[in-house]
Each structure stands twice: as C-alpha cells, then as structure tokens.
C-alpha positions as a printed NumPy array, in Angstrom:
array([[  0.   ,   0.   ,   0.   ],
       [  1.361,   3.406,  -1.056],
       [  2.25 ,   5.175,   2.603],
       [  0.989,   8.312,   1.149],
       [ -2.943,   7.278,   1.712],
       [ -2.243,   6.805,   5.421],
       [ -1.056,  10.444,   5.589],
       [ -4.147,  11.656,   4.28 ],
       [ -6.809,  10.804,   6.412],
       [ -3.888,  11.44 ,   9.629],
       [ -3.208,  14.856,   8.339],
       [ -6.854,  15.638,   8.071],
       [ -7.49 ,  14.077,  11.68 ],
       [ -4.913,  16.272,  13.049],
       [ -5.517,  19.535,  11.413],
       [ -9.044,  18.932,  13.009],
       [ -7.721,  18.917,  16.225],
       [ -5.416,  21.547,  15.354],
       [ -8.873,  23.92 ,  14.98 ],
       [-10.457,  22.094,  17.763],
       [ -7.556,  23.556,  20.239],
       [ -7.687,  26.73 ,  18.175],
       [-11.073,  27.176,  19.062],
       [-10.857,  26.175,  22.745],
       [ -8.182,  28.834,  23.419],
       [-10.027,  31.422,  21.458],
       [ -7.326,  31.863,  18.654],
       [ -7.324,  32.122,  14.82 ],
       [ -4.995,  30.032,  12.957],
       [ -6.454,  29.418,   9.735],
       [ -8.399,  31.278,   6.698],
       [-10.769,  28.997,   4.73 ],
       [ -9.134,  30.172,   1.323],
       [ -5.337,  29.674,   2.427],
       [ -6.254,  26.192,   4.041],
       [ -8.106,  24.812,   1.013],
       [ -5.479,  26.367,  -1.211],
       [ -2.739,  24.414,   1.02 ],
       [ -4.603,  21.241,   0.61 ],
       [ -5.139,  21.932,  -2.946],
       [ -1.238,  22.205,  -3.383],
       [ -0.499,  19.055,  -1.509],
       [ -2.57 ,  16.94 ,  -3.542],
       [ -1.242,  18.546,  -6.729],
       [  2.4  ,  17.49 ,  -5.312],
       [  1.216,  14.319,  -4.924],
       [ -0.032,  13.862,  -8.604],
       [  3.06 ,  15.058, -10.177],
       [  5.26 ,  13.378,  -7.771],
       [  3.97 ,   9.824,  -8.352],
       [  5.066,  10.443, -11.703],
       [  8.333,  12.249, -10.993],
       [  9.777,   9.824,  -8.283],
       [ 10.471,   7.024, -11.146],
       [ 13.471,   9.474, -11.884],
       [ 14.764,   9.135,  -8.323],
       [ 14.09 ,   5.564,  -7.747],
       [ 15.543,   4.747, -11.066],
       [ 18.514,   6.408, -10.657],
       [ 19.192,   5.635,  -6.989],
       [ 18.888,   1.948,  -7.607],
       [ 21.112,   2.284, -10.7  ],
       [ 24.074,   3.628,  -8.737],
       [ 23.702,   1.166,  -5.745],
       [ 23.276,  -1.722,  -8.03 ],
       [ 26.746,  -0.61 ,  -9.787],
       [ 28.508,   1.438,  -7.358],
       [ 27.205,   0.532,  -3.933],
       [ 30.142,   0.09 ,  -1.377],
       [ 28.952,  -2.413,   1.675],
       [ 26.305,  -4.629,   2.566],
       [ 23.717,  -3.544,   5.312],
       [ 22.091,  -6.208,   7.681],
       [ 18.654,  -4.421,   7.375],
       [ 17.606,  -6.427,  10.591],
       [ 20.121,  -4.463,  13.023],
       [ 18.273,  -1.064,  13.853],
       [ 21.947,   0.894,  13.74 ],
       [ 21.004,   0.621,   9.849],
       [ 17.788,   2.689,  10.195],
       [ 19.184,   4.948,  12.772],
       [ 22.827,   5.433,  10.545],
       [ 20.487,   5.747,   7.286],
       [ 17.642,   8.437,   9.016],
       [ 20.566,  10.677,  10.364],
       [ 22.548,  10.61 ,   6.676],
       [ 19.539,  11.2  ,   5.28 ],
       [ 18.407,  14.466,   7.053],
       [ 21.992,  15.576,   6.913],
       [ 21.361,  15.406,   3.27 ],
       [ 17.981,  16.673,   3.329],
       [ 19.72 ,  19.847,   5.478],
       [ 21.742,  20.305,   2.293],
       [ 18.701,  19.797,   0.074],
       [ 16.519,  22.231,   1.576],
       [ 19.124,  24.557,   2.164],
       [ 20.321,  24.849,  -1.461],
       [ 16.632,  25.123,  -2.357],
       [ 16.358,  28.627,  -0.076],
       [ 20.116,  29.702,  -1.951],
       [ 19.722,  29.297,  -5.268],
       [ 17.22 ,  31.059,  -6.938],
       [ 16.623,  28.405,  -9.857],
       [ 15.611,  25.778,  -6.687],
       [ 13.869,  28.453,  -5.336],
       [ 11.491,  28.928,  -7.589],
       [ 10.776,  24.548,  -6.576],
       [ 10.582,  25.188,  -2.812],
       [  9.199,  28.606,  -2.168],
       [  5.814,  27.388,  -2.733],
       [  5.773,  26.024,   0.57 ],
       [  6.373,  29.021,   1.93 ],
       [  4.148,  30.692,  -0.158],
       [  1.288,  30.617,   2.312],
       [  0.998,  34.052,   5.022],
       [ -0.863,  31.469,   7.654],
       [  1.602,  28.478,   9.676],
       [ -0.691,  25.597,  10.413],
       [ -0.928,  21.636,   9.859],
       [ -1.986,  22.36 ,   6.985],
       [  0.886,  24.583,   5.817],
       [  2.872,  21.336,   5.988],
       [  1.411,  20.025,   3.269],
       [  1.764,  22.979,   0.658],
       [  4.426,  21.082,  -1.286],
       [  6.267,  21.5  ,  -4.323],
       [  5.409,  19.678,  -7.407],
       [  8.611,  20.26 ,  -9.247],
       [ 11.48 ,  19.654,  -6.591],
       [ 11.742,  15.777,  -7.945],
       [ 14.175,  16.77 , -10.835],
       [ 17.198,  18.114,  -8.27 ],
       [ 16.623,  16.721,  -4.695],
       [ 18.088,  12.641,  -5.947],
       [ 21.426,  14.298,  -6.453],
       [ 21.71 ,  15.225,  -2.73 ],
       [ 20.865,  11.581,  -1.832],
       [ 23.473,   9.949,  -3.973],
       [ 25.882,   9.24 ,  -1.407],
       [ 23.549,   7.445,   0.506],
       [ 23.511,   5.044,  -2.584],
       [ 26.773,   4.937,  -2.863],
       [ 27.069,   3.657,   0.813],
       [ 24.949,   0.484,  -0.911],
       [ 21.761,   1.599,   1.72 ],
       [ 19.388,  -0.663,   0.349],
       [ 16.475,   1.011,  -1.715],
       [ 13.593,  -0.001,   0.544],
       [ 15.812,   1.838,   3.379],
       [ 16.139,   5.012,   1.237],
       [ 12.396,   5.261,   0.887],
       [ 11.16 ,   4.645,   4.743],
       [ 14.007,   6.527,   6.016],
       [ 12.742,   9.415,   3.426],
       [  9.29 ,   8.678,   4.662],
       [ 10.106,   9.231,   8.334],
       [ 11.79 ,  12.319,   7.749],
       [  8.889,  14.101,   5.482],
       [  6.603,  12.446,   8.015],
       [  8.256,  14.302,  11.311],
       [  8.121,  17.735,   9.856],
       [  4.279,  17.597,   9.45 ],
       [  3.714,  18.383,  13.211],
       [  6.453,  21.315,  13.872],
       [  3.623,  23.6  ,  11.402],
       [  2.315,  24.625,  14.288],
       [  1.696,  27.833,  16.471],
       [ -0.218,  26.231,  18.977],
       [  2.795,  24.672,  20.615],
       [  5.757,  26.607,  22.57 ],
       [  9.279,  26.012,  23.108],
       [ 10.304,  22.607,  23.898],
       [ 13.7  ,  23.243,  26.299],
       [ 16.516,  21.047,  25.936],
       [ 14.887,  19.406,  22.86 ],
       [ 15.238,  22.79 ,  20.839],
       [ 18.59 ,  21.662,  21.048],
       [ 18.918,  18.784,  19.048],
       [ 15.347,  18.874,  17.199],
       [ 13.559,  20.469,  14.744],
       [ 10.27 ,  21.672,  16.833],
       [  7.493,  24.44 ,  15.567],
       [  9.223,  27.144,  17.931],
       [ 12.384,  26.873,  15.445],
       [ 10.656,  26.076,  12.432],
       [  8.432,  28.707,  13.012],
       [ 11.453,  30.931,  12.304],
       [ 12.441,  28.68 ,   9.411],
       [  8.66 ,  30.63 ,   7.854],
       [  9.347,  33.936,   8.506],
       [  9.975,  36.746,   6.154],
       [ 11.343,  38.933,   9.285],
       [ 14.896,  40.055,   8.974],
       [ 16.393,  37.752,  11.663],
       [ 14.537,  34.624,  10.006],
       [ 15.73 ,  34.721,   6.419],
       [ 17.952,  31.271,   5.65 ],
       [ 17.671,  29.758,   9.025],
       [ 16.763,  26.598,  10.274],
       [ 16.901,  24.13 ,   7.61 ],
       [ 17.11 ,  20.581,   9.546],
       [ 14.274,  18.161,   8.653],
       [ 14.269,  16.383,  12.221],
       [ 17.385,  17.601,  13.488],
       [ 18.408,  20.721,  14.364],
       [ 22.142,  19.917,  15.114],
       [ 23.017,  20.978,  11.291],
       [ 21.854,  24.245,  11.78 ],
       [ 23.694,  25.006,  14.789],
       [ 27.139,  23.178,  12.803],
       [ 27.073,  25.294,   9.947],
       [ 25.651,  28.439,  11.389],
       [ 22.206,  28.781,  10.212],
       [ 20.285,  28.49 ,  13.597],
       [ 17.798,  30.869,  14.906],
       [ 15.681,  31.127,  18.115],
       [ 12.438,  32.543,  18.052],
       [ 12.12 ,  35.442,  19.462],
       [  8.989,  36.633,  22.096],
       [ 10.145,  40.375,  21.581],
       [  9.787,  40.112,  17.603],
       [  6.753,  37.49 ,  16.401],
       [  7.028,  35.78 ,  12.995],
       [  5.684,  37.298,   9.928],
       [  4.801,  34.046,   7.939],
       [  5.477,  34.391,   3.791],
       [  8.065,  35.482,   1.358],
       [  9.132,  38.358,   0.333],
       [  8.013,  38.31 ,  -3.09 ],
       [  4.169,  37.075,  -2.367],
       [  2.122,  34.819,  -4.177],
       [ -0.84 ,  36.931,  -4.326],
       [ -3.109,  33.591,  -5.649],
       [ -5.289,  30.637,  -4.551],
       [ -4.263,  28.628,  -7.919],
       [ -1.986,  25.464,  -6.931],
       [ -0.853,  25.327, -10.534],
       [  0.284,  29.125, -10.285],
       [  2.182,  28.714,  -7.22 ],
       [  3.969,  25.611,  -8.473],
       [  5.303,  28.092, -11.706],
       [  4.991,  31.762, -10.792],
       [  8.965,  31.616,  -9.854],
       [  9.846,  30.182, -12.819],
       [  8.322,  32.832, -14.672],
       [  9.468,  35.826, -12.667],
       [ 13.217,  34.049, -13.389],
       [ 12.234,  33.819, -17.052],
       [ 11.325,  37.56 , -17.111],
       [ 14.571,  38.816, -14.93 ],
       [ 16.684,  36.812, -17.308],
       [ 14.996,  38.425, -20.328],
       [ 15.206,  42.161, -19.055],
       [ 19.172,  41.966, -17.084],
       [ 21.621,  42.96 , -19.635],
       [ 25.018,  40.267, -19.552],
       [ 25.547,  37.024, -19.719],
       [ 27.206,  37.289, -16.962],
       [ 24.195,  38.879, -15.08 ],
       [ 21.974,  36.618, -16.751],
       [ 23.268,  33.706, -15.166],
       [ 23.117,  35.191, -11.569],
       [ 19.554,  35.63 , -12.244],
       [ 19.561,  31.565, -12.002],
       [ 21.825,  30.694,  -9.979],
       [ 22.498,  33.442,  -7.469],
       [ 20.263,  33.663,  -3.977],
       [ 16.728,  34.718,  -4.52 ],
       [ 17.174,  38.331,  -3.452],
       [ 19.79 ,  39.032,  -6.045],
       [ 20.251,  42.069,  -7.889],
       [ 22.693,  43.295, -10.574],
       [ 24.817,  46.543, -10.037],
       [ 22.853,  49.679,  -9.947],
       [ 19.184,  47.851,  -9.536],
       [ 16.955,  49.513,  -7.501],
       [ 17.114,  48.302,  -3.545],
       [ 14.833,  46.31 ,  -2.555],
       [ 12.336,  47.951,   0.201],
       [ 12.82 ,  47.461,   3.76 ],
       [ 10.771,  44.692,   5.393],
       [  8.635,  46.278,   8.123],
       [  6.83 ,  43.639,  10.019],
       [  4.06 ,  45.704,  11.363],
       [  3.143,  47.114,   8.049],
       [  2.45 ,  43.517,   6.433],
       [ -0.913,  42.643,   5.139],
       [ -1.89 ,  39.118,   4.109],
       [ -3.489,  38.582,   1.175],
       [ -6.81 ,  37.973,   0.832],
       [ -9.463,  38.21 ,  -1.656],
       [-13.582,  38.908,  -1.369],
       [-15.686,  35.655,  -1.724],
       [-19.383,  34.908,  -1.746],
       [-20.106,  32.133,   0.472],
       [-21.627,  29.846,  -1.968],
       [-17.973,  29.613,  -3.366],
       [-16.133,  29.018,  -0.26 ],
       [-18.721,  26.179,  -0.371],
       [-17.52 ,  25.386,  -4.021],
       [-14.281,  25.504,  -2.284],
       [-14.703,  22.837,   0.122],
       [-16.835,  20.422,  -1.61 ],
       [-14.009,  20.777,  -4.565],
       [-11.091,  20.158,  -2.478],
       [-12.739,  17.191,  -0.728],
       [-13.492,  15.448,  -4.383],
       [ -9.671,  16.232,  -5.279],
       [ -8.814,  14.841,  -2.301],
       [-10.834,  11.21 ,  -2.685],
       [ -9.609,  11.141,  -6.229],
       [ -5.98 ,  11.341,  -5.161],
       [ -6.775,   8.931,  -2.494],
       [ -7.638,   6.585,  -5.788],
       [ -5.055,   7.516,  -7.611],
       [ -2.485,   6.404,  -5.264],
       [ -4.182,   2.998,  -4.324],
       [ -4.494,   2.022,  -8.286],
       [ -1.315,   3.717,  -9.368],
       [  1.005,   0.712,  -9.038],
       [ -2.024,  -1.084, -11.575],
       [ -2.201,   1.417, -13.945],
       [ -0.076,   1.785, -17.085],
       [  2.096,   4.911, -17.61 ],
       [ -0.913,   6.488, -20.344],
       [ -4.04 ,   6.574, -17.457],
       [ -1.665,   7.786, -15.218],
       [ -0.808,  10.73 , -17.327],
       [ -4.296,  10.954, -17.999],
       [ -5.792,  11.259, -14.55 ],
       [ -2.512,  13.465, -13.238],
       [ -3.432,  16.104, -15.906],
       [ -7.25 ,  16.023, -15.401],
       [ -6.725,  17.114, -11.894],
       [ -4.111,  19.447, -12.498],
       [ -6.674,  21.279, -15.101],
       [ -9.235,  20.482, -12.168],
       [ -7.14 ,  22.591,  -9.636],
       [ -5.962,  24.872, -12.288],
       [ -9.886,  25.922, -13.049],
       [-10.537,  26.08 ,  -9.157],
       [ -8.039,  28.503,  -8.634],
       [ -9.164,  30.835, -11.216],
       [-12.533,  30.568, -10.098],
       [-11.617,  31.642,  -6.426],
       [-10.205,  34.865,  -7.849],
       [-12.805,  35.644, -10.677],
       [-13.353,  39.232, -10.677],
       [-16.92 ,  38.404, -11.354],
       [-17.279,  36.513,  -8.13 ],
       [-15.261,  38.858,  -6.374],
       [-17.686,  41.452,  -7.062],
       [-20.443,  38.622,  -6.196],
       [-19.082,  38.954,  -2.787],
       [-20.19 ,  42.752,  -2.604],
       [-23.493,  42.636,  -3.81 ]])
C-alpha cells in the first residue's frame, strides 16, 4: 500500500484537532481560502510526484546496483538509525540549497508561499522539486543503503516535519537543542529580517547550529509568515510556476551574460549593479493577502477540495495497476481540475459577487 494514503486521512485528523484547540483557546490560525489552497497544493504534489519519483528511484537503484560500497544487515536497527541521520543531513543540504539558489527556489518557495503556519501549511508542497533533490541523496547510494531503506528513512523524515507547522505549541527546552520543533521552524517561515535562511534541519536541528544557520524565536519580535516576493493567488498550478516565470522575465530584461546567469543561480534576493534596492521589510506594516468571496464559493471551495482529495486517495491505491498512459491521464485532469478552481476563487466576477 502506497504510505501516502495513510497520511491523508492522519493529516486531516490532526488539522481537526489543530482547529479544535484553536477554538478552545479562542485563537485564529487558519483562513478557509489559504487552508483549502494548502490542501489543494499538496494533492497537486502528490499527482506530479507519483510520476516524478520514477526518476529518483531509477537512478538511486542504478548507482547502488553498480557502485554501492557495503552490505547492510537491514535487521540491526543501527542501519535505520545510521540511514535516518545521513539522510536528514542530506535533506539539510537539500533544503538549504533550495532557499540559496534562486533556480531551486522557484521549486521550494511554494511552501512558503502561504501568510498562515498551520498543519496544513505542511502540506503545501512543491510539485517540481523531484528533478534536483536525488542528487543530494546519492551518497547514501553509494554507501549500498538498500532502496527499501532510502524510501522509509525518506518517509520518516517528510513524516516528522508535518507536526512542527504549528503555532499552537511553545518552546520545547533542551529538545530545541537537538530537534527540529514548531518554535524553530516557526522561524524557518518567517519573512522577518532575523529569520531569512535559518533553520533548515528536517528532524534535526544539530546541522543548523554546525554550519551556522540556527535561529531562536524570538517573544520580543513574532514571525511574519510568507516570502518576500508574495504569491498573491489561490491557484496550486500558479504557485507551483509563478517563480519560474518571474526568473524567465529577470533573465529576459538583465543585460550580460554574466548577469543573466546570476539571475539563475544566485540567492533569490539578487540584484545586478545599480538595480533599484529592494524595500525594507517592516513587520508591522504587512498585510496578508486575501481576496472577497461569496459564500456559496467558499462552499464550491470545500466540496471541490474534498473530491480532489478522494480522487488522489484513488489515484495512489491504483497507481502501481495502472499503465504509464491513465496515469498521465488522470494526473493532468486534476491538475486542469485545480488549475480551473483557482481561477474561479479569484474571478473578478465573483469577487464582485461577494459585494453585492
């Protein structure tokens, strides 16, 4: 059974509760429209990543079926434990190159992309990071981990980081240490100053603090969730290529090869000689984006998201039966099915629906 339709119906349980303790201590921590659109985003992931992690799989196995170094007894637990820690060391480097390099940017920034930090923030994933992230695991295959140790080890540490998208939970003590835990992932989220390119560890936080990329929360200064350069859309399919575009455009209008190239491969807030600054980032003066909505559409919204989400649920218990053509089939009729829900949510005809 594919482990992703387990984390389904567990993610949904626990963003539930999530509200339910929301509630009971008389806080907001979700907006209908962000939540669906998070939702939205993870089962797009999931469609396109189905797909896209034949490339890994095929290529990891390749290179520990030829180059593979030892043998690992996969019934002594020092395997797991040797292969989880490699893993998020390499995941550390992973997600870190995908915050420093503009070109992986554009793959990861969707997860950021959201102005809310909740459960279901977690699963606002990237639908295009499969083409880059097997290089970072190479090594591991190298090592000869077996493949079935590559994937649950993977699995585990994408699992952990579901729970630390949360605000509802403080600082841990000691464990902030040593773990990745919402106070210091919280940071990880922020578009303030002091959180930019911090806190990249997937279950451990010990990287960070190595290689100098650590950052406490801080109670005098609260997080202002985002990016810099904001979405400003409810489309899934939008978020998963705005970047791409805005790099597209910057490398059209920057004069110089030279300059060209930066616009790829430099960090996301680069700028060629003489470019206008960039404005200063003042917390207080944020404002989330949000857009008018009659109710019957957040109704729309809802009912649509659950029928993506029951589809996908099918999708991944048939996928293993189905040939490579209704595959591609059903992946691209709910791409165009998230695609049309996302314009739909910003109409400007049911916008001004909303104010009649």
């Amino acid at each position: 059974m594919n482990p992703f339709l387990l984390v389904v119906p567990v993610s949904l349980l626990m963003i539930a509760v999530e509200l339910f303790v929301a509630h009971r201590r008389g806080v907001q921590v979700y907006r209908l429209k962000d939540s669906i659109t998070s939702l939205n985003i993870g089962a797009t992931s999931q469609f396109v990543i189905t797909l896209g992690a034949f490339i890994s799989v095929s290529m990891y196995t390749l290179i520990l079926e030829k180059f593979g170094a030892f043998v690992w007894d996969t019934a002594n637990p020092l395997t797991w434990v040797l292969a989880l820690v490699l893993y998020d060391f390499f995941y550390y480097w992973v997600h870190r190159t995908g915050h420093e390099v503009n070109f992986f940017w554009a793959s990861h920034v969707i997860h950021h992309s959201s102005e809310e930090f909740n459960l279901s923030t977690a699963l606002r994933q990237s639908a295009t990071g499969f083409y880059f992230k097997w290089v970072f695991y190479i090594p591991l295959a190298l090592l000869g981990f077996p493949l079935k140790v590559f994937l649950a080890v993977g699995f585990i540490d994408l699992v952990y980081q579901i729970w630390v998208h949360t605000r509802l939970v403080g600082r841990l003590g000691f464990l902030e240490w040593f773990l990745v835990t919402p106070s210091n992932h919280r940071v990880h989220h922020g578009q303030n100053d002091y959180c930019l390119d911090k806190n990249y560890g997937g279950i451990f936080s010990v990287w960070d603090r190595m290689f100098g990329t650590y950052a406490d929360e801080r109670a005098s200064e609260p997080v202002v969730y985002g990016v810099r350069k904001p979405l400003h859309s409810w489309n899934p399919i939008w978020g998963n290529v705005n970047h791409y575009v805005l790099i597209w455009q910057a490398v059209r209008s920057t004069p110089g090869w030279r300059n060209k190239l930066m616009c790829v491969f430099a960090g996301p807030s680069w700028q060629p000689a003489g470019a206008t600054p960039l404005p200063e980032f003042v917390p207080a003066q944020f404002e989330r984006f949000d857009t008018p909505a009659p109710p019957w559409m957040l109704w729309v919204g809802l009912i649509s998201c659950a029928l993506g989400l029951l589809v996908l649920c099918y999708y991944l218990a048939v996928q293993k039966n189905l040939g490579t053509g209704p595959s591609l089939a059903i992946a691209a009729g709910a791409l165009l099915f998230y695609f049309v829900v996302g314009l739909l949510w910003q109409s400007p005809r049911i916008q001004k629906a909303a104010h009649v």
